[in-house]
SEMINU-481106 format. One record per atom (N, C-alpha, C): residue in three letters; z, x, y. Coordinates in pm, whole numbers, padded with zeros to 5 digits, always signed. Layout:
<dotis>
alaZXY ...
</dotis>
This chain:
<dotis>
unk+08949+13044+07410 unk+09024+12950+07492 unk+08943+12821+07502 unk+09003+12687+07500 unk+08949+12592+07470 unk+08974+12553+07611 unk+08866+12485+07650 unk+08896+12436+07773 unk+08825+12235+07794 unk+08876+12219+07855 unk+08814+12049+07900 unk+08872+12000+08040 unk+08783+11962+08061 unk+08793+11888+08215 unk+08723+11735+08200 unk+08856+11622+08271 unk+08836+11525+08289 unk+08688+11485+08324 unk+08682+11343+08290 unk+08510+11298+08342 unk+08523+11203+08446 unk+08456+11154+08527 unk+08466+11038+08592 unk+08523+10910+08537 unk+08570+10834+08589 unk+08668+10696+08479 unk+08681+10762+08369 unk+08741+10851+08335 unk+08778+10873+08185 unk+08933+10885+08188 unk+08969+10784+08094 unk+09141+10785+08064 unk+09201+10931+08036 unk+09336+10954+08016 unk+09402+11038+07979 unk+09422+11017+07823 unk+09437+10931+07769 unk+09451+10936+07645 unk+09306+10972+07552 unk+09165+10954+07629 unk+09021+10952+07578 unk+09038+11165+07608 unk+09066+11170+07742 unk+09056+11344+07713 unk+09111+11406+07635 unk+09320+11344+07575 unk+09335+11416+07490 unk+09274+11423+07379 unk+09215+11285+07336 unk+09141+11332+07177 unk+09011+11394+07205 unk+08947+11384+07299 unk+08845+11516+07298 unk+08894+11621+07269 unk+09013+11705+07408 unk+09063+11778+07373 unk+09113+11873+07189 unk+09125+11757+07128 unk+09188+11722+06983 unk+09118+11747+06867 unk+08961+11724+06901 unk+08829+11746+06846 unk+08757+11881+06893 unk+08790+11888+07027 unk+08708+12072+07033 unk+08834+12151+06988 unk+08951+12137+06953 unk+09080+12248+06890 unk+08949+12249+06724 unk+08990+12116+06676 unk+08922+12101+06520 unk+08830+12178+06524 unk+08719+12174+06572 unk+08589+12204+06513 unk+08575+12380+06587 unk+08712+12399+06629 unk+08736+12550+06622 unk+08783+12618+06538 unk+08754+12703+06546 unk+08862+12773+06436 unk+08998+12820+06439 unk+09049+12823+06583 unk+09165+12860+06637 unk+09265+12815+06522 unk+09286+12630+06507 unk+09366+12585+06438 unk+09412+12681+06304 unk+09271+12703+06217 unk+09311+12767+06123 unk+09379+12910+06133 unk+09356+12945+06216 unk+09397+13114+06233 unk+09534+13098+06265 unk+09587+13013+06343 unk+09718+13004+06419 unk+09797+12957+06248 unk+09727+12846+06147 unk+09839+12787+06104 unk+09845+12933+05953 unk+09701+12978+05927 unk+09714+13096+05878 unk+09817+13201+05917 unk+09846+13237+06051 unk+09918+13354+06093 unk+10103+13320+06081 unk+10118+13186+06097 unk+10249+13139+06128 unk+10302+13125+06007 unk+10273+13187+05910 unk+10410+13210+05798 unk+10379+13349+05753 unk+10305+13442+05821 unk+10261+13568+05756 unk+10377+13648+05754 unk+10338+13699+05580 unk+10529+13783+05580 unk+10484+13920+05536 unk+10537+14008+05563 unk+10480+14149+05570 unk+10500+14192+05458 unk+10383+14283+05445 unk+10366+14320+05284 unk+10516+14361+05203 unk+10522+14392+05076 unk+10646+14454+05084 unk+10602+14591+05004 unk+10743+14679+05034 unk+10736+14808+04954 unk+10762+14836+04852 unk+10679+14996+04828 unk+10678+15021+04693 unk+10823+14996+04604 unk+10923+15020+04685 unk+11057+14976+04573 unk+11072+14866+04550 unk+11050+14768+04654 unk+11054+14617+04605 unk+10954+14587+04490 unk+10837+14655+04499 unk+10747+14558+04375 unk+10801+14617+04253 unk+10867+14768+04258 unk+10895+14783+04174 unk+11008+14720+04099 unk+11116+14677+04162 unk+11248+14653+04138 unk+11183+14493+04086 unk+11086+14425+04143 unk+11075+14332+04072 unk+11003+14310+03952 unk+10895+14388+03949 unk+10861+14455+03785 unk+10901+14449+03744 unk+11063+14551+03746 unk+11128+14581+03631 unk+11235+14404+03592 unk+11228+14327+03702 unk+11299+14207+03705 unk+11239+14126+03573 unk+11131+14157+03591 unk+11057+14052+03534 unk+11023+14120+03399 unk+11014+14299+03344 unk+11051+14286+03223 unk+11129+14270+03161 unk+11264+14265+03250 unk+11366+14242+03145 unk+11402+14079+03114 unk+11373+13989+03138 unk+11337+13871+03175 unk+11260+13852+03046 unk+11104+13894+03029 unk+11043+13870+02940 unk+11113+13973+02759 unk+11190+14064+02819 unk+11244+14124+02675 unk+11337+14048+02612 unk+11398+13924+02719 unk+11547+13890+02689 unk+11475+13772+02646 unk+11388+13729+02672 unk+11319+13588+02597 unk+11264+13605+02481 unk+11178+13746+02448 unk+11143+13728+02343 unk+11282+13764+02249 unk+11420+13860+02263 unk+11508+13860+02199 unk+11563+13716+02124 unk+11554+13636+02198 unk+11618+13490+02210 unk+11546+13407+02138 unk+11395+13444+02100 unk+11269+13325+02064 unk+11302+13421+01876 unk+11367+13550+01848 unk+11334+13610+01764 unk+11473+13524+01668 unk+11635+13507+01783 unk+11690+13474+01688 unk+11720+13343+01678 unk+11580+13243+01698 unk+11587+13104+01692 unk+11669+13065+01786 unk+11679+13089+01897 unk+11784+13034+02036 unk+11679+12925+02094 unk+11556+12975+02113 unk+11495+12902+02210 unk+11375+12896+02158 unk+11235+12783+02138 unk+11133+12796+02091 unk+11050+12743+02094 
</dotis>
């Protein structure tokens, strides 16, 4: 927890960028912007189903590169 407390004559706009500089030179920032798109692993049928996506993908290209379609 980051904490700051005003100083004597010190503006509001001078605490927030302190404030702004002890977030930075924490690590919090990174962990929060690390965690906020975390997508849950996936399962064994999904990797599989996309495996198999992706050989048939690469069989149908090389079919295509064999009868001069694409090259």
């Amino acid at each position: 927890m980051i904490e700051v407390k005003k100083r004597e004559n010190e503006s509001s706009l001078s605490l927030i960028k302190r404030f702004g500089k002890r977030v930075k030179q924490s690590s919090n920032l990174k962990l929060v912007r690390k965690l906020r798109f975390k997508s849950r692993p996936k399962s064994k049928l999904r990797k599989k189903e996309e495996a198999l996506k992706r050989e048939v993908y690469r069989k149908k290209g090389e079919y295509l590169y064999k009868l001069g379609k694409i090259g």
